[in-house]
C-alpha positions in Angstrom: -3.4 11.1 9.3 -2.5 7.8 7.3 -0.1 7.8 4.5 0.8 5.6 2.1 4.0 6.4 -0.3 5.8 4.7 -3.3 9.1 5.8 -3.7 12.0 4.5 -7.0 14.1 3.9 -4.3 17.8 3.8 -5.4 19.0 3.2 -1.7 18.1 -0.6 -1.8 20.4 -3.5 -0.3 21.9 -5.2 -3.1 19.2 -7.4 -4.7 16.7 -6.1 -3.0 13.7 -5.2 -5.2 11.5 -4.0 -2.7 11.0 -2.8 1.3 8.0 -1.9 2.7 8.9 0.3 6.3 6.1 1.2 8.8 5.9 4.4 10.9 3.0 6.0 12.7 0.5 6.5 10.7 2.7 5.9 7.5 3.8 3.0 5.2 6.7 3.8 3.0 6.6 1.2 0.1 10.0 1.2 -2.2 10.9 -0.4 -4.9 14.1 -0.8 -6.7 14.2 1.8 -9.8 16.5 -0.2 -12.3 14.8 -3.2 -11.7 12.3 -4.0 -14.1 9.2 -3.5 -13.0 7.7 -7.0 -14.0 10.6 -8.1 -11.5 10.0 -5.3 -8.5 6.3 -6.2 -8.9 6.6 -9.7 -8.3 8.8 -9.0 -5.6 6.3 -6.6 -4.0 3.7 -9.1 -3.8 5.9 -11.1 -1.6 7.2 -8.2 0.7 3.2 -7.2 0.9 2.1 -10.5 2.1 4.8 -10.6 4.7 4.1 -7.0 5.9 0.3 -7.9 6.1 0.8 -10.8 8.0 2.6 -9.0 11.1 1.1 -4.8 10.6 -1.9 -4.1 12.2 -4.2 -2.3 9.8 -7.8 -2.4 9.6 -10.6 -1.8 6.7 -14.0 -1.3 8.1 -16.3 -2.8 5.1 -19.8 -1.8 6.3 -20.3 -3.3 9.4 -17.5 -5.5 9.4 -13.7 -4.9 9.9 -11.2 -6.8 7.9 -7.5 -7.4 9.0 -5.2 -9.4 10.0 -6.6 -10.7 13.2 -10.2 -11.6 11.1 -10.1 -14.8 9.4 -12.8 -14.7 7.6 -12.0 -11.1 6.4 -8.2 -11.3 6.7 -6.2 -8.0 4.9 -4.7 -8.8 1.3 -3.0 -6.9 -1.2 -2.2 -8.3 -4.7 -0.2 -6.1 -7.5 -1.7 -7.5 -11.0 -0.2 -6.9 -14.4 -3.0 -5.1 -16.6 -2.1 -3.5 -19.6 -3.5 -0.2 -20.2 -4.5 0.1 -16.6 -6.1 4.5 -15.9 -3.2 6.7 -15.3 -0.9 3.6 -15.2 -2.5 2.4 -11.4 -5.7 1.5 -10.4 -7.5 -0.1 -7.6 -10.0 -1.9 -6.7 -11.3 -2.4 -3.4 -13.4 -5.4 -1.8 -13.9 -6.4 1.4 -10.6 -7.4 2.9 -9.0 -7.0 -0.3 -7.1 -4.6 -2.4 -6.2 -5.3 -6.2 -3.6 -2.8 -7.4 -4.2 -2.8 -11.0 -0.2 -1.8 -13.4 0.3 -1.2 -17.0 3.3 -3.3 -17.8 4.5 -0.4 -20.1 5.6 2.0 -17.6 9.2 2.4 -15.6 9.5 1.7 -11.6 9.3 5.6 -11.5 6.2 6.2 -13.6 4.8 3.1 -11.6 5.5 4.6 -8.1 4.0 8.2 -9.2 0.9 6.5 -10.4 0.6 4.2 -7.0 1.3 7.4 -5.0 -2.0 9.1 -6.9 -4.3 5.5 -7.1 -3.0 5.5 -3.5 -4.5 8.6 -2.1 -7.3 8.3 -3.3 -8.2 4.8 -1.8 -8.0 6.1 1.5 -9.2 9.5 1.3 -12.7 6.9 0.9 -12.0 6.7 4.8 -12.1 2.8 5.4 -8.9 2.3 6.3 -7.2 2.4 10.0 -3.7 1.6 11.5 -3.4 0.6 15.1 0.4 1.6 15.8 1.5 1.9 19.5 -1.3 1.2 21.1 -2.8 4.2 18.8 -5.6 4.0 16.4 -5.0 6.7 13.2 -7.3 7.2 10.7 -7.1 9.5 7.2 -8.7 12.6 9.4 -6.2 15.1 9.7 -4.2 15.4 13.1 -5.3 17.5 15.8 -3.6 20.8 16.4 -1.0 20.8 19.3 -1.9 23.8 21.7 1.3 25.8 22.4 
């Protein structure tokens, strides 16, 4: 099963606003909880182009798959400032293409709780897939291990 988790991270390096880690079937997405968030945003848009560019994840858009290996339908992720955005996140979703929509009014912590809910529910829409070792996981639930 995929997840995707923002954490106010306060374990940083120095002067690092934002990481983005990958794991199976898991993306861990901090960002630096004094920072501003105007500041950690801006950042993230940087650290998410880079992690896009070398992660192998996949958004099937009717009959078409997007990702990195697609270049008419390459994978891209923008953070946009957007006062008053729902719940403090929101996203939409085109093909190739995810626009994460945050208030400016809101802390790094508010922002990641938000992100965390916006988050889920993007991909509990089932169009999104992450090819990690060889592995293809989806947002079905794993299978049960027989003992």
């Amino acid at each position: 099963m995929l997840h995707v988790t923002y954490e106010a991270a306060e374990d940083l390096e120095p002067g690092r606003l934002a990481r983005i880690d990958e794991g199976r079937g898991s993306v861990t997405i901090k960002v630096d909880k004094w920072a501003p968030l105007k500041s950690a945003i801006r950042q993230l848009n940087v650290e998410m182009a880079n992690f896009l560019a070398r992660a192998d994840w996949y958004q099937l858009w009717g009959k078409e798959i997007a990702s990195r290996h697609n270049p008419t339908a390459p994978l891209r992720v923008e953070y946009i400032f957007m006062p008053g955005a729902p719940d403090g996140v929101g996203m939409g979703e085109g093909k190739g293409e995810v626009h994460v929509y945050v208030d400016p009014d809101q802390t790094t912590a508010q922002f990641a709780a938000a992100a965390n809910r916006a988050t889920q529910s993007l991909l509990a829409g089932g169009c999104w897939f992450q090819q990690y070792a060889g592995e293809i996981i989806d947002h079905s639930p794993e299978p049960m291990s027989q003992v």
